[in-house]
Chimera marker file (.cmm) of the C-alpha trace (Angstrom):
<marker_set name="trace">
<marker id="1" x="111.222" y="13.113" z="71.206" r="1" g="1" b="0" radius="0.5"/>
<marker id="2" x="108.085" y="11.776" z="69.686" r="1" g="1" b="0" radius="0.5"/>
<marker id="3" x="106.480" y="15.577" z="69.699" r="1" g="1" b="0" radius="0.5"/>
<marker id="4" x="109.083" y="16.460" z="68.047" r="1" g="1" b="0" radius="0.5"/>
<marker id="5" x="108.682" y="13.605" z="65.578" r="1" g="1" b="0" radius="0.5"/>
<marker id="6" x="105.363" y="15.087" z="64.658" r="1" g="1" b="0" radius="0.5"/>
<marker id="7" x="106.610" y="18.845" z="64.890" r="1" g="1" b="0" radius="0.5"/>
<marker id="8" x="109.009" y="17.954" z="61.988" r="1" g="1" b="0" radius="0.5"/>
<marker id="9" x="106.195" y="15.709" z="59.712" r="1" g="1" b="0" radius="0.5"/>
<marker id="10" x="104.392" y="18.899" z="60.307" r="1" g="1" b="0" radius="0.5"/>
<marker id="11" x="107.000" y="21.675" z="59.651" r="1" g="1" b="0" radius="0.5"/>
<marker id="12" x="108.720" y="19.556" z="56.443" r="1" g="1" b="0" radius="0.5"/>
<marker id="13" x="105.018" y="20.065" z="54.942" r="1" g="1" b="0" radius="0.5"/>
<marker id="14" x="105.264" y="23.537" z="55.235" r="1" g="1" b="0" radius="0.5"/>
<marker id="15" x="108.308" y="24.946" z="56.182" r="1" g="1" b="0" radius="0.5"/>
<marker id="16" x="110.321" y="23.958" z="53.346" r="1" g="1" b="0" radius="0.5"/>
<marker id="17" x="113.308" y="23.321" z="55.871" r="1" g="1" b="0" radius="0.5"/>
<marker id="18" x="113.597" y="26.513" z="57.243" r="1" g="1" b="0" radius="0.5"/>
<marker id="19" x="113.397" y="25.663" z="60.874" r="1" g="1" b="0" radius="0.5"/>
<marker id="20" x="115.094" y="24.307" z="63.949" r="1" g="1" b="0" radius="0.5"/>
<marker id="21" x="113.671" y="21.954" z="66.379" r="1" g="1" b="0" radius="0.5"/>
<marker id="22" x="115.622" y="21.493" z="69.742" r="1" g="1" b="0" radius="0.5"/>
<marker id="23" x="114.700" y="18.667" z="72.092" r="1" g="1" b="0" radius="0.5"/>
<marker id="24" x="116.695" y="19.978" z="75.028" r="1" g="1" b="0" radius="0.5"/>
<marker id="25" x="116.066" y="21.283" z="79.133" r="1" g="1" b="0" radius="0.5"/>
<marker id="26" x="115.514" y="25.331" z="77.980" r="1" g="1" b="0" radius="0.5"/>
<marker id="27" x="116.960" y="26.303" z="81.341" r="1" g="1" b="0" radius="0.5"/>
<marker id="28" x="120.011" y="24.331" z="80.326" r="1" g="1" b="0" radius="0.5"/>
<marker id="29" x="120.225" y="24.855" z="76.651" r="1" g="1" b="0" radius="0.5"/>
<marker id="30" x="122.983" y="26.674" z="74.775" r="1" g="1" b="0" radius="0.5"/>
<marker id="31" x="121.674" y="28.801" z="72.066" r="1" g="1" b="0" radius="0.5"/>
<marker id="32" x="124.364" y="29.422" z="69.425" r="1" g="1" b="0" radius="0.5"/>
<marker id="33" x="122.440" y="31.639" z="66.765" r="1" g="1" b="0" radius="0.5"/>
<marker id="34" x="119.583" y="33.734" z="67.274" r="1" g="1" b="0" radius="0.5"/>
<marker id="35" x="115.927" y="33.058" z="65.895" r="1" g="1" b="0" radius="0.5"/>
<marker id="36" x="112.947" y="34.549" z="63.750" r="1" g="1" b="0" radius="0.5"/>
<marker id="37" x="110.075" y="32.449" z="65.994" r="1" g="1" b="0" radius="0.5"/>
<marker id="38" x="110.537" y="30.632" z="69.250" r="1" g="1" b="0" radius="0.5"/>
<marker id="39" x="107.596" y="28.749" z="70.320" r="1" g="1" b="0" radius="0.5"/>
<marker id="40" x="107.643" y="26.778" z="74.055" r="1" g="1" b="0" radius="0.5"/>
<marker id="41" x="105.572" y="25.177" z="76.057" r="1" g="1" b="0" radius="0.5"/>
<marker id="42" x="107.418" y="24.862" z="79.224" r="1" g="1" b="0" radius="0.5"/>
<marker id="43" x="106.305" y="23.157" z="82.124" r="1" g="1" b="0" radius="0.5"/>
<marker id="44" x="103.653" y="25.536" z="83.955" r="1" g="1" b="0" radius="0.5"/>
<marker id="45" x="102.531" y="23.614" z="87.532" r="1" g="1" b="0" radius="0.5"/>
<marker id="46" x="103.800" y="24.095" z="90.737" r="1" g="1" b="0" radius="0.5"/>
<marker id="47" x="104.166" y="20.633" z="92.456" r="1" g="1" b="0" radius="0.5"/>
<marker id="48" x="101.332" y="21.457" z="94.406" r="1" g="1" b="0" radius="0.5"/>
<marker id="49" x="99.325" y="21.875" z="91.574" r="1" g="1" b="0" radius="0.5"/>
<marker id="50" x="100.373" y="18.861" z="89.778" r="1" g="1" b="0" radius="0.5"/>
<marker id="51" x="99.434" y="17.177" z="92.821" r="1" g="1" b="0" radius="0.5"/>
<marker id="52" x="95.904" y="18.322" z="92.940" r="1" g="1" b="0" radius="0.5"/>
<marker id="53" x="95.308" y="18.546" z="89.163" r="1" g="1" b="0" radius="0.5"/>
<marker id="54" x="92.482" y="16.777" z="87.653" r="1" g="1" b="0" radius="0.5"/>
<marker id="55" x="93.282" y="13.355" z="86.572" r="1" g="1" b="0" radius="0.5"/>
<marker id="56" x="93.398" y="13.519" z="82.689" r="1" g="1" b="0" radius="0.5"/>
<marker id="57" x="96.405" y="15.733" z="83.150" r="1" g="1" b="0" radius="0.5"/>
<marker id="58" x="98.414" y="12.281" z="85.057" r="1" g="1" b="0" radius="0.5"/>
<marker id="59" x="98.469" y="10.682" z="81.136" r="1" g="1" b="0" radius="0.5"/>
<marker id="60" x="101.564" y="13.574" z="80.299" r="1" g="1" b="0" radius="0.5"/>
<marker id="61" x="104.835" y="13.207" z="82.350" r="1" g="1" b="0" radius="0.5"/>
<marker id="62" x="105.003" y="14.842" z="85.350" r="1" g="1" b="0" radius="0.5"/>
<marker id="63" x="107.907" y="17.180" z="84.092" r="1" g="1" b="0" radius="0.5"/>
<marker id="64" x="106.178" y="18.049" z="81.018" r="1" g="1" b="0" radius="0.5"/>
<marker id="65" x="103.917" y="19.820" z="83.366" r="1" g="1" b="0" radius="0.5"/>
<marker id="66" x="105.473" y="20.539" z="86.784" r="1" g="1" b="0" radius="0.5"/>
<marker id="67" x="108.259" y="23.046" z="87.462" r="1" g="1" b="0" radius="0.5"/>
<marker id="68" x="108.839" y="21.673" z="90.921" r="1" g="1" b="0" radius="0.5"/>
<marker id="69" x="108.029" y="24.241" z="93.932" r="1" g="1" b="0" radius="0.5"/>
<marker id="70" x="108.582" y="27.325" z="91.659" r="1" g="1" b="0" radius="0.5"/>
<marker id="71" x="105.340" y="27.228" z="88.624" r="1" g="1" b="0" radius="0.5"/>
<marker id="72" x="107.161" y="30.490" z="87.461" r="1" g="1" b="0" radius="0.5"/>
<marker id="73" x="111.107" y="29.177" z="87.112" r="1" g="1" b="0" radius="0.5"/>
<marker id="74" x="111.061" y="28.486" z="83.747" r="1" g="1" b="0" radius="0.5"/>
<marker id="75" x="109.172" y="32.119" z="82.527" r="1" g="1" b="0" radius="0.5"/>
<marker id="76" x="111.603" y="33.447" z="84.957" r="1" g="1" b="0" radius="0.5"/>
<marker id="77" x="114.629" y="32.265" z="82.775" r="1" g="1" b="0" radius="0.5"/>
<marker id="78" x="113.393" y="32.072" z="79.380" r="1" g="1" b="0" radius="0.5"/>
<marker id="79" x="112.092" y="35.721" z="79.181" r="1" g="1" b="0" radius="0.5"/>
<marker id="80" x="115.203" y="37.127" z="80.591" r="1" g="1" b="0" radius="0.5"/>
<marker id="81" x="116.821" y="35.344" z="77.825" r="1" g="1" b="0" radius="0.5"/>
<marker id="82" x="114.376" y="35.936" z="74.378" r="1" g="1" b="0" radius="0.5"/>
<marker id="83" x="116.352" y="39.174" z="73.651" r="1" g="1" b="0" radius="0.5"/>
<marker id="84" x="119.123" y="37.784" z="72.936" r="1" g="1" b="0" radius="0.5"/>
<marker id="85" x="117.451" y="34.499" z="71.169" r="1" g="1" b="0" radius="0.5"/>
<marker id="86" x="115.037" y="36.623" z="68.815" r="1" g="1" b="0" radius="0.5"/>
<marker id="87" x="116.282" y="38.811" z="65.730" r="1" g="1" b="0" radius="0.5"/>
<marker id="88" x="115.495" y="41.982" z="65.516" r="1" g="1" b="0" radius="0.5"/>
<marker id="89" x="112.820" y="44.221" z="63.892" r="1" g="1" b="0" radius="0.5"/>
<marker id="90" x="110.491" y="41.087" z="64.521" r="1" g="1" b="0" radius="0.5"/>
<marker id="91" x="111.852" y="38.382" z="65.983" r="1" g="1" b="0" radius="0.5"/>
<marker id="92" x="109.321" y="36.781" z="68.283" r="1" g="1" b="0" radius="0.5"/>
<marker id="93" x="108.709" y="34.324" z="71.585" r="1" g="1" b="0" radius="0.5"/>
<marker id="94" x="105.682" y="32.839" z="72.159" r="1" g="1" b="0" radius="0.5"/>
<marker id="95" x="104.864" y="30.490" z="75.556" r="1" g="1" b="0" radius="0.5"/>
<marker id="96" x="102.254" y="28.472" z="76.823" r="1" g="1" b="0" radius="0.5"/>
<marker id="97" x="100.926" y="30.110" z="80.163" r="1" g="1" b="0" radius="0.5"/>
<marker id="98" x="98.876" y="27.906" z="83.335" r="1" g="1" b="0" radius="0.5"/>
<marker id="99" x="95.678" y="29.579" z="84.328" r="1" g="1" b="0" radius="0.5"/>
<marker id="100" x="96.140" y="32.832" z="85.897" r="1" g="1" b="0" radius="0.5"/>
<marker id="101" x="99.710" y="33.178" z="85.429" r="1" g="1" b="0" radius="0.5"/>
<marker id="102" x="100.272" y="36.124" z="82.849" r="1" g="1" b="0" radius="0.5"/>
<marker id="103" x="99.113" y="38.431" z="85.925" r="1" g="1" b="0" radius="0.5"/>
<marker id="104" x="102.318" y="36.586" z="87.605" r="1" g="1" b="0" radius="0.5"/>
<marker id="105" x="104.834" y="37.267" z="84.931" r="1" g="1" b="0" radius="0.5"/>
<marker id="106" x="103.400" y="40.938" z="84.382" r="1" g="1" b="0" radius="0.5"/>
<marker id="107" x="104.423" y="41.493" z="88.292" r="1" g="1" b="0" radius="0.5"/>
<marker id="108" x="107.789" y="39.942" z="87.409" r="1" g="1" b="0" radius="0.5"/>
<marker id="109" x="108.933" y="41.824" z="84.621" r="1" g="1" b="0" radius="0.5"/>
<marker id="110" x="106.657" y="44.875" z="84.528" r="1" g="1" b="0" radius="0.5"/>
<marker id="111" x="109.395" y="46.517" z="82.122" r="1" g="1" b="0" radius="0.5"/>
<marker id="112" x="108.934" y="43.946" z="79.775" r="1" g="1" b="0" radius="0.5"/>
<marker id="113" x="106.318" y="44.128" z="76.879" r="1" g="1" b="0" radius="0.5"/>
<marker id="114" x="104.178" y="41.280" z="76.592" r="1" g="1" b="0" radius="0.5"/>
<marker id="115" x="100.822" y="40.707" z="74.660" r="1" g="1" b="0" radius="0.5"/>
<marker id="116" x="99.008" y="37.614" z="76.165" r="1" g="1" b="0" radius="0.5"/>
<marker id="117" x="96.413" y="35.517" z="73.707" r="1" g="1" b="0" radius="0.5"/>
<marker id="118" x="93.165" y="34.344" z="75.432" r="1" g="1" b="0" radius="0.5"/>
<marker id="119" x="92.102" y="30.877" z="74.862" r="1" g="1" b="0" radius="0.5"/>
<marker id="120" x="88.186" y="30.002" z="73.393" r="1" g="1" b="0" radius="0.5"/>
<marker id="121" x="87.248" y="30.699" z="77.556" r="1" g="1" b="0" radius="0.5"/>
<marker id="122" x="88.391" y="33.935" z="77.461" r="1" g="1" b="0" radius="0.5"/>
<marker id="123" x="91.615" y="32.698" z="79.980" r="1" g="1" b="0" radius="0.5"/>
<marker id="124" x="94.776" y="34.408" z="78.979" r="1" g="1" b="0" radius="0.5"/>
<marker id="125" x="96.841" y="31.117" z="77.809" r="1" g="1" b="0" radius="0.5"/>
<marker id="126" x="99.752" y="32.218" z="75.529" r="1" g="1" b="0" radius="0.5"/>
<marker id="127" x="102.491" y="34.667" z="76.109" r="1" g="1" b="0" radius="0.5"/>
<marker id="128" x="103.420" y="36.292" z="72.933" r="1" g="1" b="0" radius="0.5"/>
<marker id="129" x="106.881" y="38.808" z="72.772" r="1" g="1" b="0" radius="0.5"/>
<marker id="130" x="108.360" y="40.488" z="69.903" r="1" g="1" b="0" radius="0.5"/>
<marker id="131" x="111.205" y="42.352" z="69.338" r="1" g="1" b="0" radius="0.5"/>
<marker id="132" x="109.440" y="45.127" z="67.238" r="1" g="1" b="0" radius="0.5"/>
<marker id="133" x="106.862" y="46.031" z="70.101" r="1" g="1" b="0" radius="0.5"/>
<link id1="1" id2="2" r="1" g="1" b="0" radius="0.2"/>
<link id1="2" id2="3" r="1" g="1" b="0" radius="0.2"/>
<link id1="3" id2="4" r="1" g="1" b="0" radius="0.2"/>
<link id1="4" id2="5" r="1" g="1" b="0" radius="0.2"/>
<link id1="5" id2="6" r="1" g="1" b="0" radius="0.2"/>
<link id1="6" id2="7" r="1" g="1" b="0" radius="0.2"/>
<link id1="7" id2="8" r="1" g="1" b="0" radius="0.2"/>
<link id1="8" id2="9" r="1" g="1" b="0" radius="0.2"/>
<link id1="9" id2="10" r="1" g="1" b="0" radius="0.2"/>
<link id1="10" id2="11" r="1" g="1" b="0" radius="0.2"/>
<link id1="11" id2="12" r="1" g="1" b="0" radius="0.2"/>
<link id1="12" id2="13" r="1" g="1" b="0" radius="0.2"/>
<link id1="13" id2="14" r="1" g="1" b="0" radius="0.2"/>
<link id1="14" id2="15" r="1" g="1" b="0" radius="0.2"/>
<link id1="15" id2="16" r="1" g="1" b="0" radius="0.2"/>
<link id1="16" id2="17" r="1" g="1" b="0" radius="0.2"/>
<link id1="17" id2="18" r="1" g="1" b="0" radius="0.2"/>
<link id1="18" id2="19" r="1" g="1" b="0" radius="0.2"/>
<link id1="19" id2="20" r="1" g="1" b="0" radius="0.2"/>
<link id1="20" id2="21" r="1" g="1" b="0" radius="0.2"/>
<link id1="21" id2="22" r="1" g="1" b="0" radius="0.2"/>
<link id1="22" id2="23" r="1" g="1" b="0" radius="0.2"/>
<link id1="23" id2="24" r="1" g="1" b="0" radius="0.2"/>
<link id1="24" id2="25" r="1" g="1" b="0" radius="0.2"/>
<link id1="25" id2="26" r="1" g="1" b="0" radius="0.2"/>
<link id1="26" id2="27" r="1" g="1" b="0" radius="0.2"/>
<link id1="27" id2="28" r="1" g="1" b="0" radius="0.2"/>
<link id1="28" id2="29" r="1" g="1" b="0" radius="0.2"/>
<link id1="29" id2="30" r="1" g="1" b="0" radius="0.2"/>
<link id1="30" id2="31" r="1" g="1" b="0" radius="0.2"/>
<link id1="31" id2="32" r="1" g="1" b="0" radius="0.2"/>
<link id1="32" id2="33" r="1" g="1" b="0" radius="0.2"/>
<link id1="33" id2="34" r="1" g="1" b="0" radius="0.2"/>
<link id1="34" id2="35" r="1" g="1" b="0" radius="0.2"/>
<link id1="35" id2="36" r="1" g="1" b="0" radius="0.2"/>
<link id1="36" id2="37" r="1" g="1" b="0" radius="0.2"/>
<link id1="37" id2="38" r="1" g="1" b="0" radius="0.2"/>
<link id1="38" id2="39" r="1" g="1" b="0" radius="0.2"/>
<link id1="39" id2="40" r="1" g="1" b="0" radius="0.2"/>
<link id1="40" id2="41" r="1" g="1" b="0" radius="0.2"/>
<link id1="41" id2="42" r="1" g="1" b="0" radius="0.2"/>
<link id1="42" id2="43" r="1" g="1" b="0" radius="0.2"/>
<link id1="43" id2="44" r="1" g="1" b="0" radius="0.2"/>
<link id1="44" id2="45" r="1" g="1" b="0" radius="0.2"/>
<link id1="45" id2="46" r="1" g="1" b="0" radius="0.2"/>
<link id1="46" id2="47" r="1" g="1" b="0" radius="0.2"/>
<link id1="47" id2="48" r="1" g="1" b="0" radius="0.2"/>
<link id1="48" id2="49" r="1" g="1" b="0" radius="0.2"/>
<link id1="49" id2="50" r="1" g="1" b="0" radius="0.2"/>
<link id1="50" id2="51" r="1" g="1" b="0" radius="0.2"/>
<link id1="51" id2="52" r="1" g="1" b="0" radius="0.2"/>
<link id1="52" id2="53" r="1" g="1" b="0" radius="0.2"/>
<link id1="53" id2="54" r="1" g="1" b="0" radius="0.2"/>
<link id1="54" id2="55" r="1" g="1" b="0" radius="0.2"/>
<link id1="55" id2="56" r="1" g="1" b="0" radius="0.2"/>
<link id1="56" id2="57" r="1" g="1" b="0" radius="0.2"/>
<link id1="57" id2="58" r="1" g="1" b="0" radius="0.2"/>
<link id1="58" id2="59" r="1" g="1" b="0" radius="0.2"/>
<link id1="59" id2="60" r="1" g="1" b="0" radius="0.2"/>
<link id1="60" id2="61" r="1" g="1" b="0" radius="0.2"/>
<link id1="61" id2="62" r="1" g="1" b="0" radius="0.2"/>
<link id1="62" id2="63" r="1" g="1" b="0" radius="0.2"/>
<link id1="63" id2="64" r="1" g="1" b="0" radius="0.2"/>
<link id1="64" id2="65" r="1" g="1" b="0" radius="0.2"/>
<link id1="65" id2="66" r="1" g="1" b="0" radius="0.2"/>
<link id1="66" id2="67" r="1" g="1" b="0" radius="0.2"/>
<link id1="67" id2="68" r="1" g="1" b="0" radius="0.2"/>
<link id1="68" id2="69" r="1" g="1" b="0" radius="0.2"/>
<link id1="69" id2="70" r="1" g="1" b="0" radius="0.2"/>
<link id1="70" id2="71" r="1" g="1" b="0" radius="0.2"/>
<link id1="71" id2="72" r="1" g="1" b="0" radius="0.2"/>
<link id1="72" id2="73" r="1" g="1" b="0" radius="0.2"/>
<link id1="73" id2="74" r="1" g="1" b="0" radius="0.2"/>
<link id1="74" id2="75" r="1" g="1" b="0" radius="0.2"/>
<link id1="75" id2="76" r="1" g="1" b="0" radius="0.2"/>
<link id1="76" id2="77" r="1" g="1" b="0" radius="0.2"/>
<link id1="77" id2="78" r="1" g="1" b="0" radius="0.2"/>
<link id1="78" id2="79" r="1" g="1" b="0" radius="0.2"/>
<link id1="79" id2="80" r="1" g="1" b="0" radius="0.2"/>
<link id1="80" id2="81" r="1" g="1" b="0" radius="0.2"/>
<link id1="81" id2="82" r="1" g="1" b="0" radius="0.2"/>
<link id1="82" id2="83" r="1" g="1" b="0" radius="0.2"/>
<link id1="83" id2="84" r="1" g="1" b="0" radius="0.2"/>
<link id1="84" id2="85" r="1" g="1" b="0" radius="0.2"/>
<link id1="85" id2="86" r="1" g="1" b="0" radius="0.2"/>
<link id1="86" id2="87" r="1" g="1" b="0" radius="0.2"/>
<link id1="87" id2="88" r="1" g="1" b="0" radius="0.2"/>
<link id1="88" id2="89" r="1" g="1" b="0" radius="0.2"/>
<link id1="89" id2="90" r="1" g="1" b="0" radius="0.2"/>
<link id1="90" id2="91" r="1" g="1" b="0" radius="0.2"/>
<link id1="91" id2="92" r="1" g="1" b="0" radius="0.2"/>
<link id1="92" id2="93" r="1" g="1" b="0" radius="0.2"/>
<link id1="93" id2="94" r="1" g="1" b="0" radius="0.2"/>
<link id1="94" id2="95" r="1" g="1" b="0" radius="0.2"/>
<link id1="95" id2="96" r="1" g="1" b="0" radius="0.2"/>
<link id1="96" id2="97" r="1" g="1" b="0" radius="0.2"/>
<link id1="97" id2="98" r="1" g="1" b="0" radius="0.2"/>
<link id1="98" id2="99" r="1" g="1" b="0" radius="0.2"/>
<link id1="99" id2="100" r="1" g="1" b="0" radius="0.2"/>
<link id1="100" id2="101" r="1" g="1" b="0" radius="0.2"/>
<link id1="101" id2="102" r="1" g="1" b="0" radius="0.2"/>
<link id1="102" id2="103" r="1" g="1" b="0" radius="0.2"/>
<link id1="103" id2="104" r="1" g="1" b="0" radius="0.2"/>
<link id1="104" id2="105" r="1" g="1" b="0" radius="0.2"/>
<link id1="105" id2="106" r="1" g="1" b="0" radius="0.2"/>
<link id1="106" id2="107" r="1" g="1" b="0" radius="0.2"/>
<link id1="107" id2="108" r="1" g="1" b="0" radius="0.2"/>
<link id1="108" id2="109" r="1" g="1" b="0" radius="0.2"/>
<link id1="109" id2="110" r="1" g="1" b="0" radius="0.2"/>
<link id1="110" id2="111" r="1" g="1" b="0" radius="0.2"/>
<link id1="111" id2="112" r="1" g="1" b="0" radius="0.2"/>
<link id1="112" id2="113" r="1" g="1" b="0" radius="0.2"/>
<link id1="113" id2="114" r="1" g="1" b="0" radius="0.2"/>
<link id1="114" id2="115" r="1" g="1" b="0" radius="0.2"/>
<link id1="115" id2="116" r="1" g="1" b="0" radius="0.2"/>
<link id1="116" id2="117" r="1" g="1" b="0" radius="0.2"/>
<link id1="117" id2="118" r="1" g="1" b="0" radius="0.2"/>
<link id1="118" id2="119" r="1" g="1" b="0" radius="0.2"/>
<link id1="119" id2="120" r="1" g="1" b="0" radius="0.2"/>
<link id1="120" id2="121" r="1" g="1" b="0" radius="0.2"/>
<link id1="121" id2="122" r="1" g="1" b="0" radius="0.2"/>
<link id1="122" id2="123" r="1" g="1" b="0" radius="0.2"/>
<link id1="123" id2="124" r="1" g="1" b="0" radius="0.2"/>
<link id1="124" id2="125" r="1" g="1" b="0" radius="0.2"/>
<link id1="125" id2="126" r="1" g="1" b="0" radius="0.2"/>
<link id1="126" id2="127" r="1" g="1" b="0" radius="0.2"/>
<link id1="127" id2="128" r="1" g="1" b="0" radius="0.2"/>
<link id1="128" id2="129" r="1" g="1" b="0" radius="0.2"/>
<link id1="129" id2="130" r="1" g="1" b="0" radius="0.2"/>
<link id1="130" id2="131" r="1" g="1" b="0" radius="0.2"/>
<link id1="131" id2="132" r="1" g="1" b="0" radius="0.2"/>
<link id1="132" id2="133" r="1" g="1" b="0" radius="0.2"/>
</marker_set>
């Protein structure tokens, strides 16, 4: 709630109102209208990795981070579902990926076509659809 508090100081700057934020589980949510961007950031740590991360990380919730035994469950969902969220001719999904995981989701859904963003160390961090590709 308080990112999303910021998000919307943010967005009324320069949005001009044309946006939606939704505080909600995404592997819960019920999407009632379809979108032009949808940005996430889901939770990208398998317990085990939340267990052994480095220390700094402990200051965000744990299931802001973790997915619980599965690192990949929410990707799993949430890309099966951006087709149907995202408008067409350029409707587009963007998601924050852990370290090493776009190789993961490209073995998942090798039909799908994804572009991944590196990060300033060259690691590729952000998942980026479209429905135009």
């Amino acid at each position: 709630a308080d990112a999303l508090k910021v998000a919307e100081k943010t967005l009324g700057r320069y949005a001009a109102g044309r946006y939606d934020l939704i505080n909600s589980d995404a592997l819960n949510a019920v999407f009632t209208k379809k979108y032009d961007i949808i940005t996430c950031n889901p939770p990208y740590l398998s317990e085990t990795e939340w267990a052994n991360s480095d220390k700094s990380l402990k200051y965000e919730p744990k299931n802001a981070l973790s997915a619980g035994a599965d690192a990949e469950l929410f990707y799993k969902k949430l890309i099966d579902m951006i087709p149907d969220l995202c408008n067409k001719n350029g409707g587009a999904a963007f998601f924050e990926l852990g370290i090493g995981q776009a190789d993961k989701i490209r073995k998942l859904f090798p039909d799908m076509r994804f572009r991944f963003v590196k990060d300033y160390q060259g690691i590729e961090r952000v998942l980026f659809w479209t429905n135009s590709l």
